[in-house]
Residue frames as a rotation matrix with the C-alpha (Angstrom) as fourth column:
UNK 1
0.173 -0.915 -0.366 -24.37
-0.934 -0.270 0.234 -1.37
-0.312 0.301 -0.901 28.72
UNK 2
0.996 0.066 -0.068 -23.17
-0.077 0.982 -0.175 -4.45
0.055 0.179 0.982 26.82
UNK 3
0.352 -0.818 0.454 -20.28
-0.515 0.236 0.824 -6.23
-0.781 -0.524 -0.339 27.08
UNK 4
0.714 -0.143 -0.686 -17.91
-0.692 0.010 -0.722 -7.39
0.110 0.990 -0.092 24.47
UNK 5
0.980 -0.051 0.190 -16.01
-0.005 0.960 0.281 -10.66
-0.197 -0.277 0.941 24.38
UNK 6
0.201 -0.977 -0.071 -12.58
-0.673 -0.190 0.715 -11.07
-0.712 -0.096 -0.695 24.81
UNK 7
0.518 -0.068 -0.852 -11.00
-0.855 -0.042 -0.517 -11.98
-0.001 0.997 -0.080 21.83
UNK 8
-0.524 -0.840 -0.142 -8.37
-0.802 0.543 -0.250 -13.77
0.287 -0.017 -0.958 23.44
UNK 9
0.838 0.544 -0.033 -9.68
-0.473 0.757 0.451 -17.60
0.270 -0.362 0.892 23.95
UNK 10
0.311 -0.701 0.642 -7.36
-0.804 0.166 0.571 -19.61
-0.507 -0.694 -0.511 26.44
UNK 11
0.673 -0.291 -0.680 -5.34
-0.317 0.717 -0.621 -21.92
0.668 0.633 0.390 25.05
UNK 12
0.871 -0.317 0.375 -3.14
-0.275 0.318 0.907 -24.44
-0.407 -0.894 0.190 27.45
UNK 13
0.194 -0.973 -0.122 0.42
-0.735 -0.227 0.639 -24.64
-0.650 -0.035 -0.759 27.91
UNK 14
-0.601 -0.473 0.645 0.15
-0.325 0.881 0.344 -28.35
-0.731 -0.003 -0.683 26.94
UNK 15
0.419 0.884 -0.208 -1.04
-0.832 0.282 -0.478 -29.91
-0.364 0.373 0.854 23.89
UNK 16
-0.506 -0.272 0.819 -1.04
-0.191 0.961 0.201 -33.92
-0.841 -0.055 -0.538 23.45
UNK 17
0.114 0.725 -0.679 -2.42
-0.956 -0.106 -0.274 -34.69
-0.271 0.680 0.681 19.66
UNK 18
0.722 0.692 -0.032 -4.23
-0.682 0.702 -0.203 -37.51
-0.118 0.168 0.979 18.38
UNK 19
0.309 -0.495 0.812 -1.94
-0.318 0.751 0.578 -41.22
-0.896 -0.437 0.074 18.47
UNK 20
-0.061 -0.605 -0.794 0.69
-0.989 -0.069 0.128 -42.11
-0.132 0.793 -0.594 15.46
UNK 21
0.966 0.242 -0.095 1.12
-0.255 0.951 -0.175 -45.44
0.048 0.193 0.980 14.35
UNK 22
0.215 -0.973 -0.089 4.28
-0.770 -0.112 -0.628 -46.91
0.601 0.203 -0.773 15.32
UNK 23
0.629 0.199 -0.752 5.91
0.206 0.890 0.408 -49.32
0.749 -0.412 0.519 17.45
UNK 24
-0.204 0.978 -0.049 5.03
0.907 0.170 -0.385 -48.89
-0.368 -0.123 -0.922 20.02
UNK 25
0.014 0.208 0.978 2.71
0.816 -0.568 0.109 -45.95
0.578 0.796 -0.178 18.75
UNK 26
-0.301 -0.114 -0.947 2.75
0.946 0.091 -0.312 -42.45
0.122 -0.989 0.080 19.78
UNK 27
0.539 0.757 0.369 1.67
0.800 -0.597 0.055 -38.92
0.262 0.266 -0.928 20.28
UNK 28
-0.497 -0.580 0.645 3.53
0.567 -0.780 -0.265 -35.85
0.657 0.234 0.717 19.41
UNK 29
0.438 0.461 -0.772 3.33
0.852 -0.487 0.192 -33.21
-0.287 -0.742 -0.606 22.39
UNK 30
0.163 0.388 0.907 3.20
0.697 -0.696 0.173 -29.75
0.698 0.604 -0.384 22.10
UNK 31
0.242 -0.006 -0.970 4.29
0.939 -0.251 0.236 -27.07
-0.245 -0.968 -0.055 24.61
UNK 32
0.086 0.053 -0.995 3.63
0.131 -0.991 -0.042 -23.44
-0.988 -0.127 -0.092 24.29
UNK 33
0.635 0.126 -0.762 3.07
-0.728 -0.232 -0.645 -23.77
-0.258 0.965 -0.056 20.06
UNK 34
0.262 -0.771 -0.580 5.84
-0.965 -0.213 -0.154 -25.97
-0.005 0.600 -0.800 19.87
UNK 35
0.878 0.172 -0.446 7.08
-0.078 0.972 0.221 -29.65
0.471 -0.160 0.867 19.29
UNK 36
0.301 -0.847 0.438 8.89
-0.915 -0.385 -0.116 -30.52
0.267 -0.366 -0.891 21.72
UNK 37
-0.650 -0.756 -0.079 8.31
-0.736 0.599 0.317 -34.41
-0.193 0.264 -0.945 21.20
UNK 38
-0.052 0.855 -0.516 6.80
-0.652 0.362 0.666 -37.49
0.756 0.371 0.539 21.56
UNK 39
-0.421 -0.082 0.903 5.18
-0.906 -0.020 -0.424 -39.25
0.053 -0.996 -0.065 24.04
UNK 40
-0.548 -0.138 -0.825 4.47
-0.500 0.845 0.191 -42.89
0.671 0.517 -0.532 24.67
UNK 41
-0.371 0.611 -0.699 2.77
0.841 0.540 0.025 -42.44
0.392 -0.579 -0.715 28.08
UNK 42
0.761 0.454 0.463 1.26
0.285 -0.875 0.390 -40.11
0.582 -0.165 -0.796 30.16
UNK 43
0.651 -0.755 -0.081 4.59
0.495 0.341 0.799 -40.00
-0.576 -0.560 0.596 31.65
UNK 44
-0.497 -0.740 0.454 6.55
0.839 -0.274 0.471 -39.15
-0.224 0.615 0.756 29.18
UNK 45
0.293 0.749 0.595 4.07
0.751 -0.565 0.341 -35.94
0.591 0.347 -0.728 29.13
UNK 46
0.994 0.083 -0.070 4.58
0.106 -0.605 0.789 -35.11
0.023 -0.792 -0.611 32.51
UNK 47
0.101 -0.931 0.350 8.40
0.740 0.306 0.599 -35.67
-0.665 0.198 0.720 32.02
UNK 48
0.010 0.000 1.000 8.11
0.726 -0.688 -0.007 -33.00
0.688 0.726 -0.007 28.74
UNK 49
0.696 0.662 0.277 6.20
0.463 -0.710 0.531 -30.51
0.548 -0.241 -0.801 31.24
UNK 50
0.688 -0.624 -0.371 8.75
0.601 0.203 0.773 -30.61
-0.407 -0.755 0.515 33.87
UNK 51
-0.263 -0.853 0.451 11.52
0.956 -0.166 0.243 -29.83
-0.133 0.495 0.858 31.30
UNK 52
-0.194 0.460 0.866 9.56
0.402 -0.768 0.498 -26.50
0.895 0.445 -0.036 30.52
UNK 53
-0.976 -0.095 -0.197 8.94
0.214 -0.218 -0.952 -25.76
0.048 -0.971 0.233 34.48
UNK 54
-0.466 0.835 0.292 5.62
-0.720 -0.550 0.424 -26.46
0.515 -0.013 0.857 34.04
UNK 55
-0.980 0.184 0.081 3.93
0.072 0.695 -0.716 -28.78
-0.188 -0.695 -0.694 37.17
UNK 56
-0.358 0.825 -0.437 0.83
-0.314 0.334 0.889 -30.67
0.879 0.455 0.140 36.29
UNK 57
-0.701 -0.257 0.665 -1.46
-0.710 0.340 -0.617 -31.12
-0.068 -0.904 -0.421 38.92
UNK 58
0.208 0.900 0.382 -4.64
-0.187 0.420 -0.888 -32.32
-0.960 0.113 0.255 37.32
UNK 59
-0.979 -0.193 -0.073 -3.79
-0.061 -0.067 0.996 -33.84
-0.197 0.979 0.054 33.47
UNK 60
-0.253 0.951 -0.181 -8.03
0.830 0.117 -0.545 -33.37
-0.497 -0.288 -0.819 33.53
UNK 61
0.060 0.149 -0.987 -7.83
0.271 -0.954 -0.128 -29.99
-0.961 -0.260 -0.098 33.69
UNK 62
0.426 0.054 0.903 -8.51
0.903 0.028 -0.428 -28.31
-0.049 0.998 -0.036 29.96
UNK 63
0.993 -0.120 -0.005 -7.21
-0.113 -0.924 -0.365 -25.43
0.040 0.362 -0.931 30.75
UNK 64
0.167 -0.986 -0.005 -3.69
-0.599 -0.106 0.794 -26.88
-0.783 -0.129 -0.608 31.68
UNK 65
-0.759 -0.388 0.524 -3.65
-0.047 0.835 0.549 -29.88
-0.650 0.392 -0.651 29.01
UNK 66
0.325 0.944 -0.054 -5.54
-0.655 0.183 -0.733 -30.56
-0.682 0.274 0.678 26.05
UNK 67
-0.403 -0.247 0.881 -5.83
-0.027 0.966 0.258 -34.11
-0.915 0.081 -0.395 24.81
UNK 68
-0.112 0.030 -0.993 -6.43
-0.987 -0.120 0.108 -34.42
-0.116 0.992 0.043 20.63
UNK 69
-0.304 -0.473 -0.827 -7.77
-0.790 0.610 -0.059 -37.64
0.533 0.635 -0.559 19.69
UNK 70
0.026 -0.446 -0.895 -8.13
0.548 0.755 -0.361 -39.24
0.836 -0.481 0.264 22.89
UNK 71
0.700 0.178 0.692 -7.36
-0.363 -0.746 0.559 -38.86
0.616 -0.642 -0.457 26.32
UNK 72
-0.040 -0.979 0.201 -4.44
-0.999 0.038 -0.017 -39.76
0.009 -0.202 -0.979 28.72
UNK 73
0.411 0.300 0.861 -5.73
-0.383 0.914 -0.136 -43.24
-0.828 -0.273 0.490 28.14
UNK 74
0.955 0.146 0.260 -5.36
0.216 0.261 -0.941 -43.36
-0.205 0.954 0.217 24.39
UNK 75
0.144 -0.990 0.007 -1.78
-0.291 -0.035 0.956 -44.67
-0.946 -0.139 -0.293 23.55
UNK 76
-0.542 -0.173 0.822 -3.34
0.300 0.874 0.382 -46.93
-0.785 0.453 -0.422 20.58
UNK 77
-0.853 0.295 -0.430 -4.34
-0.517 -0.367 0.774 -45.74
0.070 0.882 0.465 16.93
UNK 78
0.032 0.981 -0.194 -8.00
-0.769 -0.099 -0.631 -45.91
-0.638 0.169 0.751 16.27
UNK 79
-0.534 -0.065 0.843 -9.04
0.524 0.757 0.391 -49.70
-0.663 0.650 -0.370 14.27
C-alpha cells in the first residue's frame, strides 16, 4: 500500500521577515498571514505574540517561528 502526502505543509503562527532599513532598522512581523507590525527586537516579537495569546517557549523552534533573512540575532540590514 502506498501512502500519499499530506498536502497541507505546516506553516507557524509567527513569521519575522528579512530586516528594513531604518533608524533604528526593522523587521515587519507576521502573525497568522497577517501584519501585525514591526519589530526592533526579539522582544518586541514576543510582545506581538502575547497580544495574539500566543506563548513562545523556544523562538528556535521552526515550527512555532520562522525567521526570513536572519535570525533572532539579525536586527541590522545586510552591507
Amino acid at each position: 500500500m502506498t501512502e500519499v502526502a499530506s498536502p497541507h505543509i505546516a506553516r507557524p503562527r509567527i513569521l519575522v521577515l528579512g530586516v528594513q532599513p531604518g533608524t533604528p532598522p526593522f523587521r515587519i512581523v507576521e502573525i497568522d498571514g497577517e501584519v501585525v507590525g514591526e519589530a526592533r527586537t526579539v522582544t518586541d516579537v514576543l510582545e506581538a505574540a502575547a497580544a495574539f495569546g500566543i506563548t513562545v517557549h523556544d523562538l528556535d523552534d521552526p515550527d512555532v517561528v520562522r525567521w526570513v533573512g536572519g535570525d533572532k540575532f539579525t536586527w541590522n540590514p545586510p552591507r
